[in-house]
C-alpha positions as CSV (number, residue, x, y, z in Angstrom):
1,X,25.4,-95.8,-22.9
2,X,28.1,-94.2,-25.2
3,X,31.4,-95.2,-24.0
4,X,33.6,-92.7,-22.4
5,X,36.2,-92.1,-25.1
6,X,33.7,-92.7,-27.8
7,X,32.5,-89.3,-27.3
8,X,35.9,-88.0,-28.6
9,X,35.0,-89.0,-32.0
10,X,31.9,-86.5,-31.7
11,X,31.6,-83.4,-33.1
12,X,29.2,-82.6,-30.3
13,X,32.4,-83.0,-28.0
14,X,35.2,-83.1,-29.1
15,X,36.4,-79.4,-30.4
16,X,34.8,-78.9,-26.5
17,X,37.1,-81.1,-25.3
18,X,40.5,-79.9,-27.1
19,X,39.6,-76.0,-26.3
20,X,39.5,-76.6,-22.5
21,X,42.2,-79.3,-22.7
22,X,44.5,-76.4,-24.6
23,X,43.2,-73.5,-21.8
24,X,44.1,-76.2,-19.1
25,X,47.5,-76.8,-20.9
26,X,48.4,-72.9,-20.8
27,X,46.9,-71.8,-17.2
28,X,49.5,-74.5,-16.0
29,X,52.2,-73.5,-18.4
30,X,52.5,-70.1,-17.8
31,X,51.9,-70.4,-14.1
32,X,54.2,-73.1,-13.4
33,X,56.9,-71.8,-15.3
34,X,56.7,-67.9,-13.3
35,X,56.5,-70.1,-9.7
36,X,59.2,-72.1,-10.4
37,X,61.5,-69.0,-12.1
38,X,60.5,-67.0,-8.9
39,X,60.8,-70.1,-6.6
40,X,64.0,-70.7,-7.9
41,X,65.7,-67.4,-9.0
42,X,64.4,-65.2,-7.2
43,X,64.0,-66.0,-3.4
44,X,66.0,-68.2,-1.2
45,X,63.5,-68.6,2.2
46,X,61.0,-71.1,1.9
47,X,58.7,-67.8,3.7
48,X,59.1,-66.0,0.8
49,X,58.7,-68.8,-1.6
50,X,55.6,-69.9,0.1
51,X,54.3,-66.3,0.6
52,X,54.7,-66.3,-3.3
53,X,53.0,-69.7,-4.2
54,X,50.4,-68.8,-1.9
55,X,50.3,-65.1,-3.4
56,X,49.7,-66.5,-7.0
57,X,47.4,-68.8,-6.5
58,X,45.1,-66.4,-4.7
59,X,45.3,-63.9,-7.0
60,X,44.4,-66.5,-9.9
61,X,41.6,-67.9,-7.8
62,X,40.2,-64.0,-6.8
63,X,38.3,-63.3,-10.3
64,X,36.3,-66.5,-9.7
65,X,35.2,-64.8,-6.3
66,X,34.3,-61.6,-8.1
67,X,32.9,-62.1,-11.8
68,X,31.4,-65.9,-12.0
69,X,27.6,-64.3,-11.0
70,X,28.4,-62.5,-14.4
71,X,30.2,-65.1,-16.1
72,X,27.0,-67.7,-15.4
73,X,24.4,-64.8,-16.3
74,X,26.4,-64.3,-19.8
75,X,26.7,-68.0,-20.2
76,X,22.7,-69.0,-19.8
77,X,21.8,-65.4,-21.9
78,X,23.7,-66.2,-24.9
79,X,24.9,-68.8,-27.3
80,X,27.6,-70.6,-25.2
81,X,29.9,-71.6,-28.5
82,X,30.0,-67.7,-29.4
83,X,30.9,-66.8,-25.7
84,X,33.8,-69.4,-25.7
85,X,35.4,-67.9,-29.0
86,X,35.4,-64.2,-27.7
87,X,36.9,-66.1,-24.4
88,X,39.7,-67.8,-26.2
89,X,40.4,-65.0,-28.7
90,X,40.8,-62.7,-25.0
91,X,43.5,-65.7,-23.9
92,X,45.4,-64.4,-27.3
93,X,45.7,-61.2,-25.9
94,X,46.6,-62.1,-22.4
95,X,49.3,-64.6,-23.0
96,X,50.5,-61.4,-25.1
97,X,50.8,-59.9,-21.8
98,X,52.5,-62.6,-20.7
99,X,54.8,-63.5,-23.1
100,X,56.5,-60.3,-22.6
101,X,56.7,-60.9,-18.4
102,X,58.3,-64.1,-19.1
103,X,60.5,-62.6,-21.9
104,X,61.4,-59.6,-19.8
105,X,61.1,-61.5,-16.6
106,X,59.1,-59.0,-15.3
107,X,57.0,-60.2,-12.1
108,X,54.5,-57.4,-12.2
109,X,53.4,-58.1,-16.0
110,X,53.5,-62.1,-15.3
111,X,50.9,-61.6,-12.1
112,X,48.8,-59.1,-14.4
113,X,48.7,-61.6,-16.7
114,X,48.2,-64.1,-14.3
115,X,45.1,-62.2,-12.9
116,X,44.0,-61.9,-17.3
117,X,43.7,-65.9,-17.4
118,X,41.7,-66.2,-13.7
119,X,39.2,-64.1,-15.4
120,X,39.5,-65.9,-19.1
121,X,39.3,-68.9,-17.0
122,X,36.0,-67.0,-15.0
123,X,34.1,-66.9,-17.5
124,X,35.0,-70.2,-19.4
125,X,34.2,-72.6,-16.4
126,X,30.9,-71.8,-16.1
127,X,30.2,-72.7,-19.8
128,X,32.6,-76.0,-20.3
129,X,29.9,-77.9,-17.7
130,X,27.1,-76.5,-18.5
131,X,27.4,-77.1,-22.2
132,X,27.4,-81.0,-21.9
133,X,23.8,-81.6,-20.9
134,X,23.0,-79.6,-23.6
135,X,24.9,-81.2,-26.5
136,X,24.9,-85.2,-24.9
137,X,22.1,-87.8,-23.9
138,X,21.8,-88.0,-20.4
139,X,23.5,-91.2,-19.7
140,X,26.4,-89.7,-21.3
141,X,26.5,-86.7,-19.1
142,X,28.6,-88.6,-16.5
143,X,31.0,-90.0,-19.2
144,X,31.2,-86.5,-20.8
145,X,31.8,-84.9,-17.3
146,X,34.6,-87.1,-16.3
147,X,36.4,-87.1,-19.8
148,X,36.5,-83.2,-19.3
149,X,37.7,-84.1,-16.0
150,X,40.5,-86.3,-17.0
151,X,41.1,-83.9,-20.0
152,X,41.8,-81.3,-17.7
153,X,44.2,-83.3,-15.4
154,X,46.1,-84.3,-18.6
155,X,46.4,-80.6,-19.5
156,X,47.6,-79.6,-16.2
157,X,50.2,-82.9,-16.5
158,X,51.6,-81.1,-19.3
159,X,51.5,-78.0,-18.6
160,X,53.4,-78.6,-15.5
161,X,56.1,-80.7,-17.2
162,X,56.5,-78.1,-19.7
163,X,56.5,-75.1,-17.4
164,X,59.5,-76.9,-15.4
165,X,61.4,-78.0,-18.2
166,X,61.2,-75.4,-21.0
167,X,63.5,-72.6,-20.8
168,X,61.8,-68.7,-20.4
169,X,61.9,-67.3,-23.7
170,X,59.9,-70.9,-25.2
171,X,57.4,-70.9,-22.8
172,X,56.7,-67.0,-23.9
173,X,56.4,-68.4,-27.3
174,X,54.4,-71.8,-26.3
175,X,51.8,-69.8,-24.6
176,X,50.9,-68.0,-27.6
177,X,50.6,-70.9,-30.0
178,X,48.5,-72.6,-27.1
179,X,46.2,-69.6,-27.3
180,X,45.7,-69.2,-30.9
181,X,45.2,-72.9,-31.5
182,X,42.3,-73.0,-28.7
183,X,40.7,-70.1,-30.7
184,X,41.1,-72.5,-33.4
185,X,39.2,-75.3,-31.7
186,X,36.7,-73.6,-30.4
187,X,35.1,-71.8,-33.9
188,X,34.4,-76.1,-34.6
189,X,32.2,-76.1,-31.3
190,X,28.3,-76.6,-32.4
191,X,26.0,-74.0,-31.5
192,X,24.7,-74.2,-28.1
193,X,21.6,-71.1,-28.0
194,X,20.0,-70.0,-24.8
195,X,16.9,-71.4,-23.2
196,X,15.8,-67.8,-21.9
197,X,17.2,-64.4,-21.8
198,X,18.1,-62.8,-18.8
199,X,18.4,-59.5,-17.7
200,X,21.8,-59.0,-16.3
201,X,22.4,-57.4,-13.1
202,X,26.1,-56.1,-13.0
203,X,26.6,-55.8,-9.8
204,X,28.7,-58.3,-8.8
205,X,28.1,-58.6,-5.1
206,X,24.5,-58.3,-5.5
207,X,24.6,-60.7,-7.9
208,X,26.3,-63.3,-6.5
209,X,24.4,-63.1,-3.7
210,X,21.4,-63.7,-5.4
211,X,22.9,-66.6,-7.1
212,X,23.8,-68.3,-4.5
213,X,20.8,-67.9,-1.9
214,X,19.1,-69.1,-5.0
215,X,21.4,-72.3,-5.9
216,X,22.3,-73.2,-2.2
217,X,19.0,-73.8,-0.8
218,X,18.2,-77.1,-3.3
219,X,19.9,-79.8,-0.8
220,X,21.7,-81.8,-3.3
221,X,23.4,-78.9,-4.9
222,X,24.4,-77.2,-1.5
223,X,25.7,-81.0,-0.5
224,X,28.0,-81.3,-4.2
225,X,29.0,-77.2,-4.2
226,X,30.4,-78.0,-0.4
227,X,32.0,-80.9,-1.1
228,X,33.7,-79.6,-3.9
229,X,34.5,-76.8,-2.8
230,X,36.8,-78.7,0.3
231,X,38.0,-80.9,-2.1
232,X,39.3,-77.9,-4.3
233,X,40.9,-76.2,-0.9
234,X,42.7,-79.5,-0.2
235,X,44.2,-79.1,-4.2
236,X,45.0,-74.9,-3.3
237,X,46.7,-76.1,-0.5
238,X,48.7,-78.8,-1.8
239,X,49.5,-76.4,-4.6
240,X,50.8,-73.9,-2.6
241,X,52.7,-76.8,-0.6
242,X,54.2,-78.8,-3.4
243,X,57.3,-76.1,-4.4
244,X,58.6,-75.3,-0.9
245,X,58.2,-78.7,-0.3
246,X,60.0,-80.4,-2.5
247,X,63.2,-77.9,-2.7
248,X,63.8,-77.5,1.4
249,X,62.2,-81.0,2.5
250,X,62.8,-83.3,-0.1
251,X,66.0,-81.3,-1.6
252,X,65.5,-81.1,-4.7
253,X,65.4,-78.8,-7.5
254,X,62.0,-77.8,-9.5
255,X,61.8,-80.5,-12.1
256,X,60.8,-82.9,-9.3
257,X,58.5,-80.2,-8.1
258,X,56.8,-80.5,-11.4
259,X,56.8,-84.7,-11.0
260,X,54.9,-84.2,-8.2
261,X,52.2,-81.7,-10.2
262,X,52.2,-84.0,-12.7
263,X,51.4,-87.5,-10.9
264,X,48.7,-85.4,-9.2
265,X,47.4,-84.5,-12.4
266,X,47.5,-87.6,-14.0
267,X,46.3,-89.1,-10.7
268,X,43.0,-87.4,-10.5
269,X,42.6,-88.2,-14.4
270,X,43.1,-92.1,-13.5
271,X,40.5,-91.2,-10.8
272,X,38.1,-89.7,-13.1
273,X,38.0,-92.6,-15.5
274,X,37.5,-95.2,-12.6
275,X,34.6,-93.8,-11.0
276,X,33.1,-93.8,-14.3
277,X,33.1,-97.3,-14.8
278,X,32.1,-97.7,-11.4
279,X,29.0,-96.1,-11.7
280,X,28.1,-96.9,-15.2
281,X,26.9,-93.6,-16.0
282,X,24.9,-93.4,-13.0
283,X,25.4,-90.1,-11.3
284,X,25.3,-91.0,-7.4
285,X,27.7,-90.1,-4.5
286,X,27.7,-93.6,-3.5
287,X,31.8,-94.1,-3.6
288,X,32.6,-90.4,-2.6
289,X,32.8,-90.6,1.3
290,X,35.1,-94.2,1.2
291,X,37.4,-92.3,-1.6
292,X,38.7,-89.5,0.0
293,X,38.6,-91.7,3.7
294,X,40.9,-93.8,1.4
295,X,43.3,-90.9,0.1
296,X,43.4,-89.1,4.1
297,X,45.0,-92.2,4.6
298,X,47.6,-91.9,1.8
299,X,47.8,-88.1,3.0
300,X,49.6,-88.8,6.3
301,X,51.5,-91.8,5.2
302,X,52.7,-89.1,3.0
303,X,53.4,-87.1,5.4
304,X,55.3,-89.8,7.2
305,X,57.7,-90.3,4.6
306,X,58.4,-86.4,4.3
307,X,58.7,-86.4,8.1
308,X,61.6,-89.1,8.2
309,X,62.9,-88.1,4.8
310,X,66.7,-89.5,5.3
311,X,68.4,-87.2,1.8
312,X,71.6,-85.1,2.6
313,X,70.3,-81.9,2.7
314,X,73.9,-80.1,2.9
315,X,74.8,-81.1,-0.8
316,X,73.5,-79.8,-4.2
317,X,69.8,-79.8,-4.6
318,X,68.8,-83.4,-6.5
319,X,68.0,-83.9,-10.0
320,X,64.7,-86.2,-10.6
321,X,66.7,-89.1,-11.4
322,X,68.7,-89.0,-8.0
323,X,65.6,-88.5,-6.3
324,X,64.1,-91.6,-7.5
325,X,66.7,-93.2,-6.7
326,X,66.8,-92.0,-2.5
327,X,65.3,-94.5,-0.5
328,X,61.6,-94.0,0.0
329,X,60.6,-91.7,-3.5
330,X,58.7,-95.0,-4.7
331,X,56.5,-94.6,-1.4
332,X,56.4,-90.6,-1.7
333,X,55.5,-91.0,-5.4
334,X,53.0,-93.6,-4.7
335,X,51.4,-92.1,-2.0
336,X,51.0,-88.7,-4.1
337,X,49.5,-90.8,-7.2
338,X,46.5,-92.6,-4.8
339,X,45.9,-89.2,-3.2
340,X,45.1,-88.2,-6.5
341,X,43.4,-90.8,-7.9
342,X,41.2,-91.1,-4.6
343,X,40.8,-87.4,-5.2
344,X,39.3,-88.0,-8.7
345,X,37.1,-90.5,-7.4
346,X,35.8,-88.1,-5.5
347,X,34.9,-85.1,-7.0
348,X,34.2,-86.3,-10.5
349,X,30.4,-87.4,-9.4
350,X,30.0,-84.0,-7.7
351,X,29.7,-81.8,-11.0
352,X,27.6,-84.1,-12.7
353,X,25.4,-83.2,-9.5
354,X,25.5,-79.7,-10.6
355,X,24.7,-80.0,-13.8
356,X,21.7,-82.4,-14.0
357,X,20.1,-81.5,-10.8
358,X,18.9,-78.1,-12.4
359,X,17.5,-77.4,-15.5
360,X,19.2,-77.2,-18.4
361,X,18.4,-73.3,-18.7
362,X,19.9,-72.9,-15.2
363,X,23.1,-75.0,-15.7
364,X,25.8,-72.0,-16.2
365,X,24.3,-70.0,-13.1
366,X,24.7,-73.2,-11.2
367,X,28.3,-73.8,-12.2
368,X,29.2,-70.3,-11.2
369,X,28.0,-70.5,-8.3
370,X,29.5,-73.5,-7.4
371,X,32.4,-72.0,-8.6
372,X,32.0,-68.6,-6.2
373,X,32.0,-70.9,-3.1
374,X,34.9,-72.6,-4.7
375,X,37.1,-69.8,-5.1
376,X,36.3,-68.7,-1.5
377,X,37.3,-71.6,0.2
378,X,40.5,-72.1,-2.0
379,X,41.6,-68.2,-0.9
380,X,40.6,-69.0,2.4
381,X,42.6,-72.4,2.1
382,X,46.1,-70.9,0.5
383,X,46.2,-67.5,3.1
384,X,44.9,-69.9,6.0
385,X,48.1,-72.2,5.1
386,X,50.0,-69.5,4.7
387,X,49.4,-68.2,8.3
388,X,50.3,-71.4,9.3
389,X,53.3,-71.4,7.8
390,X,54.3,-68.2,8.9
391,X,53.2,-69.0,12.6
392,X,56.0,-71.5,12.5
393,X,54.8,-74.8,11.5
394,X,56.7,-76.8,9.0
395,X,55.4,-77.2,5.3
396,X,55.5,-81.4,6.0
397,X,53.6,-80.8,9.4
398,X,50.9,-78.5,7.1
399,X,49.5,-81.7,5.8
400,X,47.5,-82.4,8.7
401,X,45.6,-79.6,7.6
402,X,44.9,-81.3,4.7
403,X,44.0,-84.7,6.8
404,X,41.6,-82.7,8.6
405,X,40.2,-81.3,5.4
406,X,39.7,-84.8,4.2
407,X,38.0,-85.9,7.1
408,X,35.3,-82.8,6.4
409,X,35.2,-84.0,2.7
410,X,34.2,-87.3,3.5
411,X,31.4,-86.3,6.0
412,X,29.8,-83.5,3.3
413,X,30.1,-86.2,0.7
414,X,28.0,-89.4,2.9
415,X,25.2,-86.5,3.5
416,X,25.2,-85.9,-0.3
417,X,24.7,-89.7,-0.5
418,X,21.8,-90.0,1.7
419,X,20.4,-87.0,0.1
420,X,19.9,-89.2,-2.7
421,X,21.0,-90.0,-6.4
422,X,19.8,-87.7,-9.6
423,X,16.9,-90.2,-10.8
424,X,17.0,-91.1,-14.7
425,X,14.2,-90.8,-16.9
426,X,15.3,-93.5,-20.1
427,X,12.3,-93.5,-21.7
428,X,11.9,-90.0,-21.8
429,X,15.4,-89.6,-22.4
430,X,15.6,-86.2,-19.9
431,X,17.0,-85.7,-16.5
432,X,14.2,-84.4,-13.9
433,X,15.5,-81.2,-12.4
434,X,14.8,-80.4,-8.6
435,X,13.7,-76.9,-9.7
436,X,14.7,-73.9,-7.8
437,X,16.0,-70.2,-8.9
């Protein structure tokens, strides 16, 4: 087997690799960097700052609800290298939109702009999985997966940094440059041409219907599409939780806020790398139900240490450097970085599920569906928090929600074990696929 960071010298993967690491990078920039500027110019009542966490991240999430039916048709119909150029040349246009919300610090252009990259990123999620069995071996399917994994974390670990440190009027600039240079990247991706045509049905409710009746009802996929999908509404909420959080519990202003976004992201990279050489290619569930049994447990010592936080919260809000140095950061950072890093272990596994357990004609449909169910538990996820928050409860006592979710996560994940491992076929160097629609 390929190792994993040899495939970075591959023209097969890597021009893959830099356009969704740049995509990553600007999602998180421009997001961060409007949550944080409303978070901390705008309001001053953790309500409203949660009700607008919670606000953007559902309405970036939405599109993947609506249009990934769509997005997966496109992506198994056509050549999925010329579908991610007119996807990254649309990014251009976006950010244009957004570059002038963050210029004019204009809230309604940000969250139309905001909606512009959930669909860009629609349509582009399908075909950044679905692409690898297609252009790698199958042992390096696994490798490939988690390097996109941990490519994406990285990207969001920057992205954060940047959107919490970089004044307005740069990150209106930076998100252009980000866009353009992806475009860049991505006319270097190799061809990648369709196994069949389809004819598309444009209804989007009919057709996600369709699509996921006809994914759900293989037992392996409908075991990784539901564990992911928890796993990605214990991220939402955590999201949506990190900003109010950190200013009214911890005290502190929004570069910490972005420390913690970045150890997460870094975390689940860490993670993503691990349970690679765990496995050794091998694409099993076999460490997924102990992983995230592992990281609930991190999840309410973290809540713990938020609980019994001792900081004066009557003086000015704390700079990163005086909040390491408050008794008890170390644990709340470490805590935060083996959530995380459990987290990777986790889910990494779960899309390489997705994209070997079906054939290779089927892959995109698959991913979009997975990512329909995804986007519906994460909206369920930041509104049900949101309620929660609302009804009273603190946003430190909100992380048994998460604990619970964990729990859930680990159960979904031993059945998906006991379903069984995707077999290997070496000698014929192919993946079977389980059939289905």
């Amino acid at each position: 087997m390929k190792g994993s960071l040899g495939l970075l010298r591959e023209r097969r993967f890597l021009p893959l690799f830099i356009t969704q690491f740049l995509g990553a990078f600007n999602d998180n920039l421009f997001k961060n960097a409007m949550v944080f500027f409303a978070t901390y110019e705008i309001y001053n009542s953790v309500e409203a700052e949660t009700q607008f966490s919670a606000v953007a991240t559902g309405i970036f999430i939405l599109p993947f609800f609506l249009l990934s039916a769509l997005a997966g048709q496109l992506a198994d119909s056509y050549d999925k290298a010329r579908i991610m150029r007119i996807i990254k040349f649309a990014e251009i246009c976006i950010m244009l939109v957004g570059a002038a919300g963050i210029f004019f610090k204009s809230i309604e252009m940000m969250l139309a702009a905001l909606v512009g990259m959930g669909i860009h990123s629609t349509f582009f999620g399908p075909i950044k999985y679905a692409v690898l069995p297609q252009h790698l071996q199958p042992r390096e399917v696994l490798a490939g997966t988690g390097l996109v994994e941990a490519g994406t974390y990285v990207a969001i670990l920057c992205g954060t940094i940047a959107g919490g440190l970089i004044s307005p009027n740069a990150a209106a600039i930076a998100v252009l440059v980000v866009a353009a240079t992806g475009w860049v990247a991505s006319l270097n991706i190799p061809s990648a041409p369709p196994a069949a045509k389809l004819d598309l049905d444009y209804n989007i409710f009919r057709a996600s219907y369709r699509l996921i009746y006809g994914t759900l009802h293989i037992r392996r996929l409908f075991l990784a599409i539901m564990s992911i999908s928890v796993f990605w509404t214990i991220a939402a909420i955590l999201g949506v939780l990190f900003p109010p959080l950190v200013k009214n519990v911890f005290h502190a202003q929004k570069d910490v806020a972005s420390v913690f976004l970045a150890i997460f992201s870094v975390g689940i990279a860490i993670g993503s790398i691990v349970i690679n050489r765990l496995l050794k290619g091998r694409i099993s569930a076999r460490y997924s139900p102990a992983s995230v049994l592992v990281m609930s447990l991190f999840v309410v010592d973290f809540y713990f240490a938020a609980a019994f936080w001792g900081a004066d919260q009557a003086g000015p809000l704390l700079k990163t450097m005086d909040f390491l140095g408050t008794p008890g950061a170390w644990r709340i950072l470490f805590d935060l970085g083996m959530i995380a890093i459990t987290g990777g272990m986790f889910v990494v596994p779960l899309y390489a599920f997705l994209t070997t357990t079906v054939d290779k004609s089927q892959t995109s449909r698959t991913v979009a569906a997975n990512n329909i169910v995804n986007s519906a538990f994460m909206v369920v996820g930041s509104v049900g928090i949101l309620g929660v928050t609302t009804l009273g409860v603190g946003v430190a006592e909100a992380l048994w929600v998460v604990f619970g979710l964990c729990l859930l996560s680990a159960w979904c994940g031993f059945q998906l074990y006991r379903a069984g491992d995707v077999p290997h076929d070496d000698e014929e160097g192919h993946v079977p696929h389980a059939g289905g629609h």
